[in-house]
C-alpha positions as CSV (number, residue, x, y, z in Angstrom):
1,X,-38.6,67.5,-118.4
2,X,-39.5,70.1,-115.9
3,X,-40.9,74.0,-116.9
4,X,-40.3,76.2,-114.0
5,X,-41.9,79.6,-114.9
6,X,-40.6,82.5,-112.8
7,X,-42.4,86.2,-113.4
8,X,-40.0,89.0,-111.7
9,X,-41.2,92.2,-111.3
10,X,-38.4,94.3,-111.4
11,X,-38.0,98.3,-110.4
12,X,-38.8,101.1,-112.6
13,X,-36.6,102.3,-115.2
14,X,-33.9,99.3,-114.6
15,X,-34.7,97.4,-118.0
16,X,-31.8,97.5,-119.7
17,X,-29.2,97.2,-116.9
18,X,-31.5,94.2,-115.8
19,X,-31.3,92.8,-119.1
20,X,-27.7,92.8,-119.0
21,X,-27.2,91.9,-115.6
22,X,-29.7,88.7,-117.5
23,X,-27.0,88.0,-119.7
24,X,-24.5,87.0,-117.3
25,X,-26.9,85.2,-115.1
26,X,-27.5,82.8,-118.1
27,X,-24.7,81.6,-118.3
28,X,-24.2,81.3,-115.0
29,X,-27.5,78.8,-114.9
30,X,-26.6,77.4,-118.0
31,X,-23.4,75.6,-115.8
32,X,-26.6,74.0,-113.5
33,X,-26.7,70.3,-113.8
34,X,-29.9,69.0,-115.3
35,X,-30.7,72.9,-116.5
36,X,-31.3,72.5,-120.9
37,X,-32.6,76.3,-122.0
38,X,-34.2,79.2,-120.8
39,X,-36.3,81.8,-122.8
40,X,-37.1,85.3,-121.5
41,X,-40.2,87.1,-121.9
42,X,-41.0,91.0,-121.7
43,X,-44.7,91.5,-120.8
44,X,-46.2,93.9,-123.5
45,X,-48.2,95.7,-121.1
46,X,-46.8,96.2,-118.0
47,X,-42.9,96.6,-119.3
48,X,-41.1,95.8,-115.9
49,X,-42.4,92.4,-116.2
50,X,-40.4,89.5,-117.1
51,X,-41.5,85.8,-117.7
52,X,-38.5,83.6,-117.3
53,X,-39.3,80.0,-119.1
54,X,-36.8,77.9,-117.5
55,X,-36.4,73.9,-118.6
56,X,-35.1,71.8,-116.2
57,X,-34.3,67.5,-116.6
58,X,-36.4,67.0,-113.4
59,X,-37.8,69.4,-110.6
60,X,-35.3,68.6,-108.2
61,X,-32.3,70.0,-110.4
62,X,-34.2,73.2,-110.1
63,X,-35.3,73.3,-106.5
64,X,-32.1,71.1,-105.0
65,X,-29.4,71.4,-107.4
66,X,-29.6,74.3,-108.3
67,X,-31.1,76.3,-105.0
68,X,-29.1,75.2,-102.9
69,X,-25.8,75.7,-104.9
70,X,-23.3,78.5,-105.3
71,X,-24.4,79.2,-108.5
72,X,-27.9,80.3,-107.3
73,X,-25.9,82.5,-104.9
74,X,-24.2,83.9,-107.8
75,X,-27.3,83.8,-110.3
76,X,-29.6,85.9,-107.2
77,X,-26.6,88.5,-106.6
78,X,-26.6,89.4,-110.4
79,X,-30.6,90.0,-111.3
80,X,-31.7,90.2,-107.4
81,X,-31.2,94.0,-107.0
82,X,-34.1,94.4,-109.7
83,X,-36.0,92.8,-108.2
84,X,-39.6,95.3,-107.4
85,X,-41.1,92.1,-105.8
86,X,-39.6,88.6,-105.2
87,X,-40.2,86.0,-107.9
88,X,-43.8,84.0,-108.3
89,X,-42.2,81.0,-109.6
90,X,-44.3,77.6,-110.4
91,X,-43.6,74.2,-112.2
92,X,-45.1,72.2,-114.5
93,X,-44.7,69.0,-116.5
């Protein structure tokens, strides 16, 4: 099992329209072969930060399958426009 841990800054006062744009993105990611669960993290201190915790079967279901798929064209055009910054993302085992 792969962790791939992607913080998104997103743009002021968007939190709750981001969080709900979230929503739908989950389940589109949740149709990603090899993807198992993701858990979503508000940072406490800086409020437009997000910690996505996102467990994959291996890393190339995350950075093959599912990059280079539709559905990470779909899952980018529903929480992209929040984005303040593009994602840090990093895995690990």
């Amino acid at each position: 099992m792969v962790l791939e841990l992607a913080t998104i800054d997103i743009k002021p006062q968007t939190n709750q329209e981001f969080l709900q744009a979230l929503e739908q993105a989950k389940e589109v990611i949740s149709r990603s072969k090899g993807f198992i669960r993701i858990e979503v993290k508000t940072c406490i201190e800086q409020p437009d930060r997000y910690v996505l915790l996102i467990y994959w079967e291996t890393l190339e279901d995350h950075t093959v399958g599912f990059r280079e798929s539709d559905l990470f064209k779909e899952w980018r055009a529903l929480i992209g426009p929040f984005f303040a910054t593009p994602p840090f993302v990093q895995h690990y085992w």
